[in-house]
N, C-alpha and C positions, 0 to 999 in steps of 0.2 A: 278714617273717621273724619279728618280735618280737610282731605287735599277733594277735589271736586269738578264738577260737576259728579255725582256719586247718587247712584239708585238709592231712595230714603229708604227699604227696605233692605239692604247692605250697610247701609251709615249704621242703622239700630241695630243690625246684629254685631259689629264691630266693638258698637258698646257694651251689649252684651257678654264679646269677650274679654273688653276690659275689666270687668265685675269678676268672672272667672279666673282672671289674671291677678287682682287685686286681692282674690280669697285665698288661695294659693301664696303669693308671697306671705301676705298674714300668716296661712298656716307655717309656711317654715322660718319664719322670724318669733312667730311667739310660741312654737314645737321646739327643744332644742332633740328632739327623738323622731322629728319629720322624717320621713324619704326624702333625700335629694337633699337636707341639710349637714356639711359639713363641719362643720364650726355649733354648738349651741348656742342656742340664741342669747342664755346666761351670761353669755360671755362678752357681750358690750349690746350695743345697741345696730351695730353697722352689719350688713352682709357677713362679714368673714368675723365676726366678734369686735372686737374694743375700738380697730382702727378703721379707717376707711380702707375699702379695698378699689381696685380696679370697677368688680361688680355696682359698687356703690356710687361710684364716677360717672357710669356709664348709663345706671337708671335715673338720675338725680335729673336730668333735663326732662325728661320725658314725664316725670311726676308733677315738674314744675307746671309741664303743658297742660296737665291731669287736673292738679286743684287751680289750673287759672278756668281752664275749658269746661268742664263738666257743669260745675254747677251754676257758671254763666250763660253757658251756650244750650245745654241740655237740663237743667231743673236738678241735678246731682243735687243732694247735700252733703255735709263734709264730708268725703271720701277714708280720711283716717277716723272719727270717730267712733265709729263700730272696728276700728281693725286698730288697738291698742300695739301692737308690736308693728305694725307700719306708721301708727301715729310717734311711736320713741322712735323710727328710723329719720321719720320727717324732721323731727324737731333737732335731732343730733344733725342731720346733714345742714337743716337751717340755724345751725348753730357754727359750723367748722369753715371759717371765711371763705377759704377758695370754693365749698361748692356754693356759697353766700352769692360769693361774687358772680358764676356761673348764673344761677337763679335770678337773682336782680338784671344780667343781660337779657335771659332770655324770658323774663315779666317784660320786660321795656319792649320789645320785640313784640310778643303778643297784645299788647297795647296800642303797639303801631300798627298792627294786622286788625287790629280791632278798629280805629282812627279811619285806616282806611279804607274799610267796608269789605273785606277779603271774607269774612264770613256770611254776608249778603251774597258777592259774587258766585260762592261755591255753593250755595242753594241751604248753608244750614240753619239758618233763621226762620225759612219760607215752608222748609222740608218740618222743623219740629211745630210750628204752627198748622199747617195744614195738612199733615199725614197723624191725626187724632189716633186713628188703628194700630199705630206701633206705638211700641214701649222705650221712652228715650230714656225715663232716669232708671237706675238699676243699685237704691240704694237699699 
């Protein structure tokens, strides 16, 4: 989605399967009877119930990428607002220092990549302005 030069008709389906990525966690964070959920989701707010698990470590960067990127770079709007059991996982992880701490490195970082024009250079500014036929937000 991010790294580029990238066919604007592969960037928008990529998003696409963001959306379906994003429904999906939804489903098995606010299911505690989903497929593929072990833990119910009654049971805290994180991946694996109350605590943070490994799971929770591991997507926390990648979401941070998700609510800096999306709705700046592609028209997203707030990606947890319609998905209440990923909006309680957002707010616990942005509540639990160390992955705070994580988050606030990797905002600062995407800041910097924004400062210096890296999403010019990989064509995604140029690409959602002037490729009107594809579908960039998927909220």
């Amino acid at each position: 989605m991010y790294r580029g030069p990238m066919d604007a008709s592969l960037r928008a389906d990529q998003l696409k399967s963001v959306k379906s990525y994003l429904d999906f966690l939804e489903h098995l964070l606010s299911d505690p009877k989903a497929p593929g959920a072990d833990t119910p989701a009654a049971d805290g707010p994180f991946c694996a119930g109350s605590k943070p698990s490994l799971g929770d470590l591991v997507a926390y960067p990648t979401f941070v990428f998700i609510d800096y990127m999306l709705p700046k770079k592609f028209g997203w709007k707030d990606v947890f607002e319609t998905r209440p059991g990923l909006a309680r996982w957002w707010d616990a992880m942005n509540h639990w220092e160390p992955a705070s701490r994580v988050g606030d490195e990797v905002t600062e970082a995407l800041i910097s990549w924004d400062n210096d024009g890296r999403w010019e250079r990989v064509g995604i500014e140029e690409q959602v302005k002037t490729s009107t036929n594809l579908q960039w937000s998927f909220d």
